[in-house]
Each structure stands twice: as C-alpha cells, then as structure tokens.
C-alpha positions in Angstrom: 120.0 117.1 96.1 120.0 117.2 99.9 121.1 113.6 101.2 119.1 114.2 104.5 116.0 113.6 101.9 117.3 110.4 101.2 116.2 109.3 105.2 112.6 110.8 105.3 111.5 107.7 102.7 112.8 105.4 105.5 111.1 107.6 108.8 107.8 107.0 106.7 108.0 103.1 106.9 109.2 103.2 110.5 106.5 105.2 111.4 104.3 103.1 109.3 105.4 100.1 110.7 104.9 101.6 114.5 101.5 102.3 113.5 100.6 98.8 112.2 102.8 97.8 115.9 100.0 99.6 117.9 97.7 98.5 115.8 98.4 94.8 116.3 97.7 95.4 120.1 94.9 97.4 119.7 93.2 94.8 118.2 94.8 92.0 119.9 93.7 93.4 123.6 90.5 94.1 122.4 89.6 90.7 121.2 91.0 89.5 124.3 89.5 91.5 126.5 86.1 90.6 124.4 86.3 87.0 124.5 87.5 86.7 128.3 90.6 84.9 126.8 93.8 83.7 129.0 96.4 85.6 128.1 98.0 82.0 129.1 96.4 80.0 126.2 98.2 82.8 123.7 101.9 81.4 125.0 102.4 79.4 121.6 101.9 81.1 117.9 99.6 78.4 117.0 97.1 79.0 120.5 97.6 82.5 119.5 96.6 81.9 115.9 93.5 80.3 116.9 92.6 82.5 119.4 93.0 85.5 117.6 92.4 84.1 114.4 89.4 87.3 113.6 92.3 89.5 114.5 95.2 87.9 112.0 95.0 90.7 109.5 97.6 93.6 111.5 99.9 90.6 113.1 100.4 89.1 109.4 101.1 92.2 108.0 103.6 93.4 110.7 105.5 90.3 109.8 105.4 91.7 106.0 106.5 94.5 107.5 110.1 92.9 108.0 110.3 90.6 104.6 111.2 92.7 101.7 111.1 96.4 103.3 114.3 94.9 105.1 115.6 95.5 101.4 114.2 98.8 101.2 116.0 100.3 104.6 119.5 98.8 103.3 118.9 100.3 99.7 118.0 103.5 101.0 120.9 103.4 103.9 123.5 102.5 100.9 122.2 105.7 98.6 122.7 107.7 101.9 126.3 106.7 102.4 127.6 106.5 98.8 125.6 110.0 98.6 123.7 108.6 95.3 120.1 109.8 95.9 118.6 111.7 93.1 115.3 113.2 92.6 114.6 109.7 90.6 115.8 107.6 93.3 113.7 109.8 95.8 110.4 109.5 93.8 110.4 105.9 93.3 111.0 105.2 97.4 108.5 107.3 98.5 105.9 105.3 96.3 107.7 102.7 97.7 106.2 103.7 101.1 103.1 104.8 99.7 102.1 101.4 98.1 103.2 99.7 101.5 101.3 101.9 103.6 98.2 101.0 100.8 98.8 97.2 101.6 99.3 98.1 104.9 96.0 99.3 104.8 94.1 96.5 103.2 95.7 93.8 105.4 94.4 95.3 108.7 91.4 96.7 107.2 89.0 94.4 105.1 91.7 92.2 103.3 90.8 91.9 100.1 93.2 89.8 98.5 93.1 90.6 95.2 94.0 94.6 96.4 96.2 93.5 99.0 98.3 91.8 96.2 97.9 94.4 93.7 99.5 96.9 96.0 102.1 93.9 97.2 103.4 93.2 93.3 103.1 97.0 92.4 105.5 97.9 95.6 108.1 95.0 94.9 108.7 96.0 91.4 109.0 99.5 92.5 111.6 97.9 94.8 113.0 95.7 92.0 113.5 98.9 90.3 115.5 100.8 92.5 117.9 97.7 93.2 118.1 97.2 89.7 119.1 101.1 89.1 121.5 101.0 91.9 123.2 98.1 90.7 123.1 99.5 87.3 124.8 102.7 88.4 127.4 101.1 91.0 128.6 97.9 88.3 128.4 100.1 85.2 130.0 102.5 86.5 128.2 105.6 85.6 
C-alpha cells in the first residue's frame, strides 16, 4: 500500500477541525454582533461562557477537537514512519474521521446528547482499536 494514503486520514480531521474553527467564529460574531455585546465583557472564559452560552455547542467541540484526536494524529504519524499502514489500518482511521466529523456535526448542530455520545463511544473504540492493533503488531512482534 501507498504510505502517502496513510496522511489523507489525518488532512480530513484537520480540515475538519478548520471547519468547526470557522465555525466557532461564525457563530461567535454573530451572536455578538446580535446582542450588541462588548467584545470587552468576553476577556475571561467564564464572561465568555455566559455571554455566548446559546453559542457553546462549536467552541466545546473544538476543544474535543484536541482531547483524544491528539491520539489519532500521533497513531497515524507513527504508521507513516514505521511504514505499517495496511488497507485495515486505513479503513478503521477513516471511520475514525467519519464518526468525528458525525459528532462534530451534532455538537454544533442541535446537540442531542444521546447521538452526540453514540458517535463519541463509537469513534473512541475505533481509536481504541487501532492503538490496540498497533501495539499488538509492534510488542508481538509480527
């Protein structure tokens, strides 16, 4: 398999964390340009949070943004350098990305919790999985 295929998993969550970045100050502007807010009473996270509060949904989940996908890029960066990607390996990040970018979706969109999770616990066992195979293949030596 081509290595260089090994990346396009990780240009996907860049790109879908740039798009939940521009969303964040989309929405963020808007609401502040809506409710006449001082862009001087959002100095602190907490005046921010209750400012924005009807807005929470994109900022919260472009903080989730960089918890476990931190995992994901050094995963995906290690099977580029030790050249280990394999179609399995391959398959499994993408619907890695694709369940994020489904979270992704609920969390700015109508945040349902009960999806929002689904997608959440589905995507960290996908990423449990791929850890666990790597470490499987690297300490048993296959």
């Amino acid at each position: 398999m081509d290595r260089q295929l090994t990346l396009y998993p990780v240009f996907a969550m860049v790109t879908l964390t740039l798009i939940v970045w521009i969303s964040v100050y989309i929405t963020r502007v808007c609401e502040i340009w809506n409710k006449r807010i001082s862009v001087q009473k959002l100095a602190t996270r907490s005046g921010a949070g209750q400012m924005l509060k009807n807005v929470a949904g994109p900022s919260d989940n472009l903080l989730n943004l960089f918890e476990l996908p931190v995992l994901f890029y050094v995963l995906m960066v290690l099977l580029f350098v030790t050249d280990r990607g394999d179609g399995i390996y391959l398959a499994l990040a993408w619907g890695y990305v694709l369940l994020r970018a489904i979270h992704s979706f609920i969390h700015c969109t109508y945040n349902c919790v009960l999806h929002r999770f689904s997608a959440y616990l589905v995507s960290s066992l996908v990423l449990w999985a791929l850890w666990s195979a790597l470490a499987w293949q690297v300490l048993g030596g296959a």
